[in-house]
Backbone as CSV, one residue per row, in Angstrom:
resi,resn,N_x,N_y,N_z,CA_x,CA_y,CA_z,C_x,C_y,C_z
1,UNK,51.965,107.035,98.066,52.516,105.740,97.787,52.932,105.098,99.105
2,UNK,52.408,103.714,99.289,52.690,102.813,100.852,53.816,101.848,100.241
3,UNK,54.747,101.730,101.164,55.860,101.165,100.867,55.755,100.115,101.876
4,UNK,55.134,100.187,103.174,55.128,99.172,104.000,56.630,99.200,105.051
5,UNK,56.336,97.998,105.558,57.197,97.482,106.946,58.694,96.611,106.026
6,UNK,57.913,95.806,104.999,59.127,94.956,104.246,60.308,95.940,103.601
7,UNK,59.567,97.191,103.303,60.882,98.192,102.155,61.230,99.002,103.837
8,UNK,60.696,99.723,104.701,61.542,100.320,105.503,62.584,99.364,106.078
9,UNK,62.023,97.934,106.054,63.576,97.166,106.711,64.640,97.002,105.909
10,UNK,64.146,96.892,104.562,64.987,97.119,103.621,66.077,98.074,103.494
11,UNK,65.494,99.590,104.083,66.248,100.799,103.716,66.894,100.991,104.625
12,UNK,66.502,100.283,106.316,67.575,100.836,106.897,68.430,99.429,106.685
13,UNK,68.375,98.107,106.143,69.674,97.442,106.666,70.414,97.582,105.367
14,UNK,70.141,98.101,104.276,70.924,98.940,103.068,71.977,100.248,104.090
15,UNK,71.221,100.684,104.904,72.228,102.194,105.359,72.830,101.529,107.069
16,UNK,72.265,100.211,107.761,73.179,100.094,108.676,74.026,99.375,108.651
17,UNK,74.091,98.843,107.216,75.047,97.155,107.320,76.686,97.660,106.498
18,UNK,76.300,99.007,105.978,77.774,98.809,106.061,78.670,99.647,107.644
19,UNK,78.202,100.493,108.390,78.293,100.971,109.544,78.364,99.924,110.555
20,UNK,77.465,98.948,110.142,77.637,97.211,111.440,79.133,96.543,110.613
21,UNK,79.457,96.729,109.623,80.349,95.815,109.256,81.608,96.687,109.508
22,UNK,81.731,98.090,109.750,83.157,98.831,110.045,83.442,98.556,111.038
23,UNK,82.191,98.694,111.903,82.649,98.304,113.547,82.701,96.934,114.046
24,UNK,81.868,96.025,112.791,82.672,94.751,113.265,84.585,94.177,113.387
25,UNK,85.042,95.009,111.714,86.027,94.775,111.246,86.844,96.164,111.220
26,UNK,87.032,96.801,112.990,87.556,98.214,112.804,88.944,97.893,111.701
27,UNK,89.158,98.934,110.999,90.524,99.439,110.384,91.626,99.731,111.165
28,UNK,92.903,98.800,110.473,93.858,98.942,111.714,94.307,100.476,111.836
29,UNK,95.203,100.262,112.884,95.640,101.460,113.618,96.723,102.245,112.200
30,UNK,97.075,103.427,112.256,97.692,104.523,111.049,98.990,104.931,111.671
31,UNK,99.904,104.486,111.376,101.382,104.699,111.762,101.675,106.014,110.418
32,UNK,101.565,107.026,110.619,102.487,107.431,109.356,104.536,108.249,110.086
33,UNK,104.624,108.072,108.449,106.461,108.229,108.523,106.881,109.611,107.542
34,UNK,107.833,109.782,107.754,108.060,111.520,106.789,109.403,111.275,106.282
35,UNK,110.024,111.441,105.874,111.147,111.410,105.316,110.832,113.103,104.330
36,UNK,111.694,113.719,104.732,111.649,115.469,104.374,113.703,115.507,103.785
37,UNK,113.728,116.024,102.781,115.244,116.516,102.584,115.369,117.538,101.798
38,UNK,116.193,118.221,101.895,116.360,119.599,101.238,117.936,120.437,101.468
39,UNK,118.054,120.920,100.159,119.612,121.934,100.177,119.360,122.870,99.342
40,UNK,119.894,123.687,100.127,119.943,125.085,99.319,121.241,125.151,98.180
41,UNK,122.130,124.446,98.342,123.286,124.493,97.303,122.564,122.804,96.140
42,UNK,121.865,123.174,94.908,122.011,121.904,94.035,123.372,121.682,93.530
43,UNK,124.313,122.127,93.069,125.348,122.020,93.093,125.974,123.287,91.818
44,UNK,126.771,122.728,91.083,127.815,124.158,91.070,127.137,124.577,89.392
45,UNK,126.429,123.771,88.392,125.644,124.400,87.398,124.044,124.928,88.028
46,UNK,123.630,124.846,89.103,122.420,125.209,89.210,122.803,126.614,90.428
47,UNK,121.751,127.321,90.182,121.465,128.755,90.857,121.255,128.088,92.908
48,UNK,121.888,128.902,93.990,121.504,128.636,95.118,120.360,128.823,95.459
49,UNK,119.393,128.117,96.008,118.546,128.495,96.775,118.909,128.949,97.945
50,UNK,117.363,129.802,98.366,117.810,130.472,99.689,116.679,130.330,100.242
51,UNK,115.713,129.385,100.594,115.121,129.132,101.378,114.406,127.410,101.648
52,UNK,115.403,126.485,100.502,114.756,125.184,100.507,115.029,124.499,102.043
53,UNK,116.121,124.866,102.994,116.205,124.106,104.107,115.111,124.755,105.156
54,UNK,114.408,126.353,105.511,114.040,126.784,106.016,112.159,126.056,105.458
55,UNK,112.253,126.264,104.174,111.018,125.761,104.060,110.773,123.840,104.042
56,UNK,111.844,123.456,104.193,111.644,121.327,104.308,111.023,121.817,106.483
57,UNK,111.997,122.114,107.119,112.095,122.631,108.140,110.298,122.660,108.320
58,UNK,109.709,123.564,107.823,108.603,124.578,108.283,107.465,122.703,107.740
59,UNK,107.818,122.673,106.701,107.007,120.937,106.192,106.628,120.591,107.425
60,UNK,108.237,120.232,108.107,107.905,118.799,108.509,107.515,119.216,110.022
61,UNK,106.957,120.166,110.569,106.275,120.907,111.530,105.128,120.776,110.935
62,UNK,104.466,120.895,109.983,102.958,120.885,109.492,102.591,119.663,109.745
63,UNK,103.776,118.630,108.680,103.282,116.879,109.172,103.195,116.426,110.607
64,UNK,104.060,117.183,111.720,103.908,116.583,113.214,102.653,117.049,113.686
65,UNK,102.658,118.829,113.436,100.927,118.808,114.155,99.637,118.811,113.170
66,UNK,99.859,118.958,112.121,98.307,118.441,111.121,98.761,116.885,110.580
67,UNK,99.455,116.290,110.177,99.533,115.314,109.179,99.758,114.263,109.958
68,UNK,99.570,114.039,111.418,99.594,112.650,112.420,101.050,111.763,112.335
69,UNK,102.397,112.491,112.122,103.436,112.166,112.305,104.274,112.272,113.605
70,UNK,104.343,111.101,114.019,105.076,111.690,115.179,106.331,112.169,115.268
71,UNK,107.033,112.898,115.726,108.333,113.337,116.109,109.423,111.993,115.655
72,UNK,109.132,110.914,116.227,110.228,110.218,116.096,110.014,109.431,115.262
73,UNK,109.244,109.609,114.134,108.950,108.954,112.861,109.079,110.335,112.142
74,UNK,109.992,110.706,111.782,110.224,112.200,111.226,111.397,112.047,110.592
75,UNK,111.958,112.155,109.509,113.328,112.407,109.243,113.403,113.511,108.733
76,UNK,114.141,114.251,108.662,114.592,115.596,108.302,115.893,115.892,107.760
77,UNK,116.094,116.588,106.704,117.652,116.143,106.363,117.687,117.200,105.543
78,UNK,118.313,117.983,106.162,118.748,119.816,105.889,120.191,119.515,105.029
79,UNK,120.762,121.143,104.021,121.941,120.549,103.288,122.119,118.854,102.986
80,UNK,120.940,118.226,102.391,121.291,117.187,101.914,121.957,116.436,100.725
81,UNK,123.098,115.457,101.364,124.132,115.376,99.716,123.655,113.799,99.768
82,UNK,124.009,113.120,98.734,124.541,111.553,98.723,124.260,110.701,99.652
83,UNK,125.219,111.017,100.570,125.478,110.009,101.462,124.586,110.307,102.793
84,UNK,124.233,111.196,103.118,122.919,111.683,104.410,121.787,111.011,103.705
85,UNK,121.307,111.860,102.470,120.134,110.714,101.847,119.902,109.530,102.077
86,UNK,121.419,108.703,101.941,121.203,106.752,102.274,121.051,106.683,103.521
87,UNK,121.737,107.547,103.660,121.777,106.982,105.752,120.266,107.611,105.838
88,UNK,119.445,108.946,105.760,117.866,109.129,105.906,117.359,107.944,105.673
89,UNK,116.993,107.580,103.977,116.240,106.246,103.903,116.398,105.096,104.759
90,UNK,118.004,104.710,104.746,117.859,102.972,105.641,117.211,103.566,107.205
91,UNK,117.002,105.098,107.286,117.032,104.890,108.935,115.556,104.306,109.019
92,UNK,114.577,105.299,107.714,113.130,104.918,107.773,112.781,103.561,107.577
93,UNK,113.338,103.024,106.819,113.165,101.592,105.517,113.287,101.151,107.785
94,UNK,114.520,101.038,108.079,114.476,100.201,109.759,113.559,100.319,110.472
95,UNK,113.162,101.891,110.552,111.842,102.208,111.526,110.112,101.304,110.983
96,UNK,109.873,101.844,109.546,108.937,101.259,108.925,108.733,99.496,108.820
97,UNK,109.884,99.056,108.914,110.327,97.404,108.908,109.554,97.102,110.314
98,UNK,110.060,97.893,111.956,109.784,97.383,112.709,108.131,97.562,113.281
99,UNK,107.291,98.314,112.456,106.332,98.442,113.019,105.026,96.820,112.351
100,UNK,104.924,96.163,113.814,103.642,95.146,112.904,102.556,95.032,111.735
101,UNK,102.767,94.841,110.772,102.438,95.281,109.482,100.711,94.571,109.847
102,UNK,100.117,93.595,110.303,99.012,93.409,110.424,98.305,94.445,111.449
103,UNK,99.367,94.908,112.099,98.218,95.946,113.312,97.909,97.275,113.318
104,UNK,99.259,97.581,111.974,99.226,98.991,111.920,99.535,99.144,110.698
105,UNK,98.439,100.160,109.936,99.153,100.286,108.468,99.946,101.509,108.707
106,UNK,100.583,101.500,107.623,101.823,102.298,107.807,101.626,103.272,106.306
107,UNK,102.046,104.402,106.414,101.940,105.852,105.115,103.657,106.010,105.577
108,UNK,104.066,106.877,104.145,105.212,107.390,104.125,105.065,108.274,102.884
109,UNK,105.758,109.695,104.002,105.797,110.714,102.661,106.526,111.460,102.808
């Protein structure tokens, strides 16, 4: 079966036009953010844990060197009660606010 010159141009600008259109319109840059919290005491009806701060800890080491978080987009919040929680979030909600939302998309986890 001859397919000709008209269907091979066909097939490759089917497989190069979306590859010409990524690199026309690269994808912005990937800011990601972590927000990690953990306590070993839930409080006085629930059983202690004994390893939820050691294992948030060990997390948020995985997210800095596999998961593209940097260090200072990291929150971490060991024995966490109430009031550390609010102060964690507004610190991210500030950090995430200041990064240019058209130049960089931004993840949080």
């Amino acid at each position: 079966m001859k397919f000709g010159l008209p269907w091979l141009c066909f097939a490759l600008a089917c497989v190069l036009s979306p590859a010409l259109a990524a690199a026309a319109h690269p994808a912005p840059a990937l800011r990601r953010f972590a927000l990690i919290a953990a306590s070993n005491d839930g409080g006085p009806d629930r059983m202690r844990l004994r390893f939820a701060n050691s294992d948030a800890e060990s997390m948020a080491k995985v997210l800095r060197i596999l998961g593209g978080v940097r260090a200072e987009d990291l929150v971490l919040v060991t024995q966490a009660r109430r009031a550390s929680l609010q102060q964690a979030f507004d610190r991210v909600r500030a950090e995430v606010e200041k990064v240019p939302g058209v130049k960089q998309r931004r993840e949080l986890f």
